[in-house]
N, C-alpha and C positions, 0 to 999 in steps of 0.2 A: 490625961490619958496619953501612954504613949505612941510616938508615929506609926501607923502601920506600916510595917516595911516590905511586905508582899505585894502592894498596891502605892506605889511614889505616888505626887502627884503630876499632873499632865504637865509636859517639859521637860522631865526629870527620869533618866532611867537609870535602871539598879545597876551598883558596883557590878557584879558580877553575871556574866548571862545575855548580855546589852546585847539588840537586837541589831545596834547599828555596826557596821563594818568597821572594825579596828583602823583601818590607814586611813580613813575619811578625817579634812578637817569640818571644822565647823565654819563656817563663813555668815558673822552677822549681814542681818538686812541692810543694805546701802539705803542714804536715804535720797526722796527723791529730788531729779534735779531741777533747778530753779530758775527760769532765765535771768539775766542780770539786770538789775533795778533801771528804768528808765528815767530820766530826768526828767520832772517836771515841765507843761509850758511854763509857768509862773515864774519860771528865772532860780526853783531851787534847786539846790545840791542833790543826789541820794544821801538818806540819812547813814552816815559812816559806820552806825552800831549793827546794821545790816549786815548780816555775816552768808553769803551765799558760797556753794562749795566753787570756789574758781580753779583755772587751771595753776597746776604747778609746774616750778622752775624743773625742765626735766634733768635727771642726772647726768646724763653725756654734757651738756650745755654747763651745769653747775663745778661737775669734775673737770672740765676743760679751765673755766675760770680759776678752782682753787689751784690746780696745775702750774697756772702763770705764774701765780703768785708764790711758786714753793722756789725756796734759792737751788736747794739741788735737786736735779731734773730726775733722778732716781727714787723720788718720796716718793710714797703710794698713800690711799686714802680707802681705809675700810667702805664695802656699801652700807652698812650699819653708820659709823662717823658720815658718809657724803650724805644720808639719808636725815642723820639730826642737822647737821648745817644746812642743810636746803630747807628744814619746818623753820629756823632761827631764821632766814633767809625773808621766808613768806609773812612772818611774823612782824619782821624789821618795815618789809615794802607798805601791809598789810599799816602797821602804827602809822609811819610818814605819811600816809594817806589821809590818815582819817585823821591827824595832827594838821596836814596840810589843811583839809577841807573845812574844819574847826576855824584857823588862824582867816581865812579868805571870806568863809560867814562874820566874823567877827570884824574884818576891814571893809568891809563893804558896807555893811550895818551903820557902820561909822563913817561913812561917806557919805550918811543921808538918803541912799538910794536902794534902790532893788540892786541882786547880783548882777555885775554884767555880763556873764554867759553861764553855763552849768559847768567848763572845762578850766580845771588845772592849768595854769602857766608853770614855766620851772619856776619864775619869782619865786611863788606860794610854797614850791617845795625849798627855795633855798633860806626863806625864813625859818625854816622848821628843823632846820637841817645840824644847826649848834647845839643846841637841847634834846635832839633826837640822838645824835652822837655820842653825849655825854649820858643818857639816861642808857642805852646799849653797852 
C-alpha cells in the first residue's frame, strides 16, 4: 500500500505548506551532562572507555597556539580548519590518556601491588608518548 502523503508520519512535515518558519534552524536535543567519573577509594583509575562530554580546547587559545607555530606571521586559519584541528586536538589528548592510564594499570599490576594513587605522573604520559606520536 502506498504512503499516504496528505498525512507524514509524526516528525515529518510535508514538502510544501510546512507549518514551521522557513529561517528557523533545527537544533538536535544535547545530551545531558555528566559530572566527571570519580576515582575509586580502592586505588583504581576511571575506566578510560568512559567517554563523558568534557570541556574543549577553546578557539582563541588553540588559534593563538597554531599562530606560533606558522613561519609567516601573515597565515590565517579558516574557523572551519581551526575547528577540525581542535576535534584532532581532543582526540590526540583524549588517546594519550587512556594509553597513559592502560600502560600505569599494566606497571603497577606487575609490581605485585595495588595502584599507588588514582593520578597520572608525566612518567606515564612520557612512556606513551613514542607510539602515540608515531600512531598520529
Amino acid at each position: 500500500m502506498p504512503p499516504d502523503r496528505r498525512n507524514p508520519p509524526d516528525g515529518f512535515a510535508p514538502a510544501s505548506g510546512s507549518s514551521r518558519p522557513k529561517n528557523t534552524k533545527f537544533k538536535p536535543p544535547q545530551p545531558a551532562r555528566k559530572s566527571p567519573p570519580e576515582a575509586a577509594d580502592d586505588g583504581q583509575l576511571p575506566d578510560a572507555s568512559q567517554s563523558d562530554p568534557s570541556p574543549t580546547i577553546p578557539p582563541k587559545l588553540l588559534s593563538k597556539i597554531l599562530h606560533e607555530q606558522f613561519e609567516d606571521e601573515r597565515t590565517r586559519i579558516s574557523k572551519g580548519a581551526n575547528a577540525a584541528v581542535g576535534r584532532y586536538m581532543e582526540i590526540f589528548v583524549k588517546e594519550a590518556l587512556a594509553r597513559a592510564v592502560e600502560e600505569r594499570k599494566k606497571g603497577d599490576s606487575s609490581a605485585g601491588g595495588a595502584m599507588r594513587d588514582p593520578f597520572l605522573e608525566v612518567e606515564d604520559l612520557e612512556k606513551v608518548a613514542p607510539k602515540l606520536l608515531l600512531d598520529f
